[in-house]
N, C-alpha and C positions, 0 to 999 in steps of 0.2 A: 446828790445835792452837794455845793462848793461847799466846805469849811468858812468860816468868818474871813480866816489868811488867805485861803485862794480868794475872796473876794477881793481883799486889798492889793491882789496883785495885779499889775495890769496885762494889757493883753496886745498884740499877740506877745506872747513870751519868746526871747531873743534865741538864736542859738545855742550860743554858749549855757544857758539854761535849761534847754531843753529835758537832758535827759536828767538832771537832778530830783533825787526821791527823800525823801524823808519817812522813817518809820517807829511809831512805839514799839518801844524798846521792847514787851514780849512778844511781839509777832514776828520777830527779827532776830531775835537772840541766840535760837537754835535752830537753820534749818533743816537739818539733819532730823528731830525729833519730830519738827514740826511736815517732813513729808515733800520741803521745797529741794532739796536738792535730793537725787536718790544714793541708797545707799549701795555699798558696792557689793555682788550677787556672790554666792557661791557659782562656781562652775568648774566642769573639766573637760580637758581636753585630749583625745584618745593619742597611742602611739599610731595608731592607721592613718594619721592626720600626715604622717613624713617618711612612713617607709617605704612605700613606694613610689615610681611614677619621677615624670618631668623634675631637670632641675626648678627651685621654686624658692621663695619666702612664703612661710605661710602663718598671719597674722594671727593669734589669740584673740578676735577683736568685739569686744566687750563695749563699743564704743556706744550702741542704741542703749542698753541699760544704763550708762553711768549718763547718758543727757551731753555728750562731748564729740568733736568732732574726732571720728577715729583715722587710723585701727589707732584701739588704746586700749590695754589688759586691765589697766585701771588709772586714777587719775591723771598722775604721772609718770607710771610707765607702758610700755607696749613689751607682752611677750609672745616668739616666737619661735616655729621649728623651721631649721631651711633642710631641704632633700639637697646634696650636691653629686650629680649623676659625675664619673669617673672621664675625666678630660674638659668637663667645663669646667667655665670659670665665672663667676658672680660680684658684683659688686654690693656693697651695701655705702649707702650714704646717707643716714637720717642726719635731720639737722638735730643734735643731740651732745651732749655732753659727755655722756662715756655709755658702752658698750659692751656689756659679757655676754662672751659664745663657749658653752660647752660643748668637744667634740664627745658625741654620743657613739660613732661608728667615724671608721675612715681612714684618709691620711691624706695632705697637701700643703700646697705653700700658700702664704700669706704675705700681701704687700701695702705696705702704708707708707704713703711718702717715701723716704728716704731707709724705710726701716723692712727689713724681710726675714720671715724663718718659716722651718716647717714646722706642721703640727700632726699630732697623731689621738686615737683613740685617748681618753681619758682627759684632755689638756683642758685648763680654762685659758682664755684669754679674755684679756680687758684692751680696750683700743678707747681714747677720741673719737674724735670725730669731726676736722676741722677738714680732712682729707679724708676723700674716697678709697677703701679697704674693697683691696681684691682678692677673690677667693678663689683660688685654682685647684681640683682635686685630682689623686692621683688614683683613689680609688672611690667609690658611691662612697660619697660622706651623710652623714647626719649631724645637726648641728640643736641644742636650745637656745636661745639665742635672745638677749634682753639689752634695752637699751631707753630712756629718758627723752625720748622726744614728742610726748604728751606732754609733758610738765612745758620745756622752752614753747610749745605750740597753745598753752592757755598762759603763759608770759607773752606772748608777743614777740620774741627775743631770737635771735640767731646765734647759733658759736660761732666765737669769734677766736678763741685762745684755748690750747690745749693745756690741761692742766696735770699732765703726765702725761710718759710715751709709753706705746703699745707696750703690754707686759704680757708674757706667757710663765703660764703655772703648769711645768709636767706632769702628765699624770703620773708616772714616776714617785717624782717627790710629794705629789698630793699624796696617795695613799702611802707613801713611806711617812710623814708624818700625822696621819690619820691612825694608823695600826700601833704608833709611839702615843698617840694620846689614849688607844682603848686598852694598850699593855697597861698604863699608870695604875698601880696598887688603889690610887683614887677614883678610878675611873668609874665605877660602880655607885660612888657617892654624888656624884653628878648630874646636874639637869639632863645633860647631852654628851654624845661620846660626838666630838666633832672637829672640825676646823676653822678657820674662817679665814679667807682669803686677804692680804695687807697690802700697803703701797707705801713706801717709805715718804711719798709726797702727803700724806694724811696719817702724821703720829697720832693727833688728838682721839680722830674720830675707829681706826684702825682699821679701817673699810678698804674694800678692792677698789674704787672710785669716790670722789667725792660728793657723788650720788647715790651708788648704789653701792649694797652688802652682798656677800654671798660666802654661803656656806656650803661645805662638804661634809655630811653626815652619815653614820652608821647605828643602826639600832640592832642591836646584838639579840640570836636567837631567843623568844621567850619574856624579852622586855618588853616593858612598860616607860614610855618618856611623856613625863607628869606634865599637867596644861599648865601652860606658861602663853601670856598678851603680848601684844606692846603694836605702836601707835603705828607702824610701818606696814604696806600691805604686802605679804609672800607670796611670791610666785613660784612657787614648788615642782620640782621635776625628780620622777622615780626613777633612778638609774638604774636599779635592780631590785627584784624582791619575790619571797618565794610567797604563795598565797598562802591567805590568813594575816596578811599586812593591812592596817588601815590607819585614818586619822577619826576623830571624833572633833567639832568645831562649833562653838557656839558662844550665846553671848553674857551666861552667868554659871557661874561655879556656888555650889551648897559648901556648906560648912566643913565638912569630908574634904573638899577642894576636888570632887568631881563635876561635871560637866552636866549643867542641867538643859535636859532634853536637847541632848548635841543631834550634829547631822554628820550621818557616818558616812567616810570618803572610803573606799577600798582601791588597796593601790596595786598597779601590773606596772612592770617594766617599760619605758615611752612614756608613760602617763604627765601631766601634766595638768596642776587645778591651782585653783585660786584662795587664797584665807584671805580674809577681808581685815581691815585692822581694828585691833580694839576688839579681836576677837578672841575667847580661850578656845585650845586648842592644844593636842594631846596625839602622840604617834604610838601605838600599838604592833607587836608581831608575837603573833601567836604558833609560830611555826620553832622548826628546829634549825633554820638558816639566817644568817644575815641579814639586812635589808641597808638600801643606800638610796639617801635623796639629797637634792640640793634645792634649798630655798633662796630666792633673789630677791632681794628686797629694797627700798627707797632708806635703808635706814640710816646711810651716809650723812644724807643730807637730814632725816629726824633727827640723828645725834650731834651733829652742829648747830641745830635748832634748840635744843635741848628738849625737845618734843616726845624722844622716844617712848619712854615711860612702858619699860619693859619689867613687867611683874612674873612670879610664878608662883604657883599654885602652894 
């Protein structure tokens, strides 16, 4: 039955009207809580996913749970492994804002527009995306590979402007400055022994794009890396790790500031899962070796937002 108001409206209702809705404010307020929009899944994704077989992109794509048109790892980003067999060559073109590729295995060249260099085992690179990036390998490569074109594709929007140029990060100098920050006499007193990748084009925000965050981490034999939130979702990639490594994730911490009734992640080498945002969440290795991961995250653009709202435990 009409409301009184749709009585006094007439009929037919013009175009421009059409899709207009109106709604009391609690049945609208939250829909997340309330069940209308879904929320974002735990999942993982194996190394068998990229080490063998055809050169390939192969999407992380989450896109039926989250309610959006995919491939999309989550809201706003899509994450991926590419296989790059020894003598091909790949293009990658999303229409996307910026783009990080960790080489996992490998070695080859890279071409964007006017700009070219090699890469090897351990490297990050961050590219645009205004132009089509060519991938040539010189030996089987493996790549993790993350990039914002979920987010432009629920905008409506195309790039149109590059807002910095291709940047490669040696792996070299990663782990040369990764091994300086877990030497530090402080390093022990710390949430995280890590790094975090910079762009001199985003002082504020201090992110490898100004979309996307990424870190390079070590969780040293026997540690414990205490739950710590914040409003960005991780896309996490195991780079190494000896068994007896896990993550614990969930969505309330007790008074102790552990993890109630978490969901344990166990990590292998390749591995690849999802932390949803707004979630705590805590890295564990109970072994006698190292362990290394890197997590990619939207938090570029949450900490320009000032959205991030990164707590710990």
């Amino acid at each position: 039955m009409n409301s009184p108001i749709h009585e006094q409206i007439e009929s037919p209702i013009p175009s421009y009207q059409a899709d207009a809705e109106f709604f009391e404010y609690s049945k609208a307020a939250n829909p997340i809580g309330s069940k209308l929009i879904s929320r974002i899944p735990y999942r993982t994704f194996p190394a068998s996913l990229h080490q063998d077989g055809e050169s390939r992109i192969v999407p992380l794509d989450l896109s039926e749970d989250l309610g959006c048109i995919g491939p999309a790892t989550g809201p706003g980003l899509c994450a991926n492994f590419i296989r790059l067999v020894a003598g091909d060559t790949l293009h990658l073109s999303p229409n996307a804002t910026s783009q990080v590729l960790f080489v996992i295995t490998g070695e080859g060249h890279l071409t964007y527009d006017q700009t070219t260099f090699n890469w090897s085992k351990g490297c990050f690179i961050a590219l645009p995306a205004t132009h089509t990036t060519k991938l040539k390998a010189a030996s089987d490569c493996q790549f993790y590979y993350v990039h914002d074109e979920p987010l432009l594709r629920y905008l409506g929007v195309e790039q149109r402007v590059d807002r910095f140029v291709p940047t490669l990060y040696t792996g070299e100098e990663a782990n040369a400055y990764l091994r300086e920050a877990a030497a530090d006499p402080r390093a022990s007193d710390r949430s995280r022994i890590s790094i975090l990748l910079g762009n001199r084009n985003f002082p504020q925000t201090r992110t490898v794009t100004h979309v996307l965050w990424a870190m390079y981490g070590l969780v040293p034999a026997g540690a414990v890396q205490k739950p710590h939130r914040h409003q960005s979702i991780a896309l996490d990639f195991i780079v190494d790790c000896p068994p007896g490594c896990y993550s614990l994730v969930g969505t309330q911490i007790d008074d102790a500031g552990n993890i109630v009734n978490p969901t344990r992640i166990d990590w292998n080498p390749g591995l690849a899962f999802v932390t949803p945002p707004g979630y705590w969440h805590a890295h564990f290795n109970e072994s006698s070796q190292e362990a290394f991961l890197i997590p990619i995250q939207d938090a570029g653009l949450q900490t320009w937002l000032r959205a991030l709202d990164i707590r710990f435990s």
